[in-house]
C-alpha positions as a Python dict, from the first residue, in 0.01 Angstrom:
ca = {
    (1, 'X'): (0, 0, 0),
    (2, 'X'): (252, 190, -185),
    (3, 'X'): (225, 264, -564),
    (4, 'X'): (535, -17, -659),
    (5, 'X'): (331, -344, -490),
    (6, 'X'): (-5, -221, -590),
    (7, 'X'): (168, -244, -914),
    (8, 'X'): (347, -574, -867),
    (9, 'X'): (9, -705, -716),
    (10, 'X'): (-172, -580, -1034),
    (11, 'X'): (68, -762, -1276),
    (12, 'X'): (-2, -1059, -1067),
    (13, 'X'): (-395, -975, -1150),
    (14, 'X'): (-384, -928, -1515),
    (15, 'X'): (-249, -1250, -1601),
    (16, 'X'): (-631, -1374, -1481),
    (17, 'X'): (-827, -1147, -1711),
    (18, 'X'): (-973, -1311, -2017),
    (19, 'X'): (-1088, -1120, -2330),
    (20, 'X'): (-945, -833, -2344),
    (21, 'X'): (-948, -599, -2633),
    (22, 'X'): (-634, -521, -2837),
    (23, 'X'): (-719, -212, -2719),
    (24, 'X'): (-715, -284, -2392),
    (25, 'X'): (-389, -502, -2378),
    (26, 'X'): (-194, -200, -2562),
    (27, 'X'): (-320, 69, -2296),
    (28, 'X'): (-178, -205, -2084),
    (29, 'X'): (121, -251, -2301),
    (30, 'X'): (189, 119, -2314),
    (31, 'X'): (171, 162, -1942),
    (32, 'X'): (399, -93, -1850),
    (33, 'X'): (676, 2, -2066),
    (34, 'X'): (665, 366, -1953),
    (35, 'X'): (634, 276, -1548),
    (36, 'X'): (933, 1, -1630),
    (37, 'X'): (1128, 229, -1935),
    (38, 'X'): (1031, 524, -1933),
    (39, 'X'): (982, 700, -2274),
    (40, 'X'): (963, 530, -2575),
    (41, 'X'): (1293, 505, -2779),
    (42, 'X'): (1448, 366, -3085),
    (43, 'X'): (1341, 394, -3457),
    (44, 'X'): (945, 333, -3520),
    (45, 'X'): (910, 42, -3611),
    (46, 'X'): (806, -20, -3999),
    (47, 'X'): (458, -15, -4183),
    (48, 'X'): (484, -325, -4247),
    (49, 'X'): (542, -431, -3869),
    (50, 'X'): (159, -399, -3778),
    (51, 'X'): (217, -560, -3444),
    (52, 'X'): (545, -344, -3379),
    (53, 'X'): (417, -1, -3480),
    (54, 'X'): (121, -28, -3259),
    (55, 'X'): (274, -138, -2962),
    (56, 'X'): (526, 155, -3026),
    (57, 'X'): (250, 397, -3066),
    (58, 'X'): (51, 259, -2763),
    (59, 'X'): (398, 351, -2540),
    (60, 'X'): (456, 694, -2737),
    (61, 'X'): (111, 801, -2586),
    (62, 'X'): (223, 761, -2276),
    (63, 'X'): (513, 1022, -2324),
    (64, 'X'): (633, 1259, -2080),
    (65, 'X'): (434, 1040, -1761),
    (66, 'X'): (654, 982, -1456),
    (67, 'X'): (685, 632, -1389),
    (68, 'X'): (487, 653, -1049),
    (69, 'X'): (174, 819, -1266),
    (70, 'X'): (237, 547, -1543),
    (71, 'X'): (184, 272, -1230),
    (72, 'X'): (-86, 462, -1050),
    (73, 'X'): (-253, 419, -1382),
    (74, 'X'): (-176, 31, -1475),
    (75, 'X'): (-292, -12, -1148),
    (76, 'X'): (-615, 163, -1164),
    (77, 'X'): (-676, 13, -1554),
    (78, 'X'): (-639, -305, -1388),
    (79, 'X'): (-868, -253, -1140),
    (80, 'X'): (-1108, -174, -1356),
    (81, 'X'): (-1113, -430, -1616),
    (82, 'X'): (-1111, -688, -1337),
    (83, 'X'): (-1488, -534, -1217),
}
């Protein structure tokens, strides 16, 4: 299967896992903008924007990842939390 519909399949799969950590939904988060974006841009958001800031910093750790790794590995996250 190539690395695109494993990912399109996978997106398809998270929508059925339950409790999930905030944790775990930003690693998500962050993976999915960088295979769909690419690197983060745009102003941080601010302190106050709890919500906002993390999500920005979740994608800003995935800096510098090709989108094909940045599947390979919302793919393979998935995978796991679904075991």
């Amino acid at each position: 299967m190539s690395t695109k519909k494993a990912f399109d399949q996978a997106l398809k799969d998270v929508k059925k896992l339950s409790d999930l950590s905030n944790d775990q939904l930003l690693q998500l988060y962050g993976l999915y903008k960088q295979a769909t974006e690419g690197d983060v841009r745009g102003p941080k958001p601010g302190m106050l924007d709890l919500k906002g800031k993390a999500k920005y910093e979740a994608w800003t750790k995935q800096k510098g990842k090709s989108a094909e790794k940045a599947m390979e590995a919302y793919v393979a996250l998935v995978k796991k939390l679904s075991s």
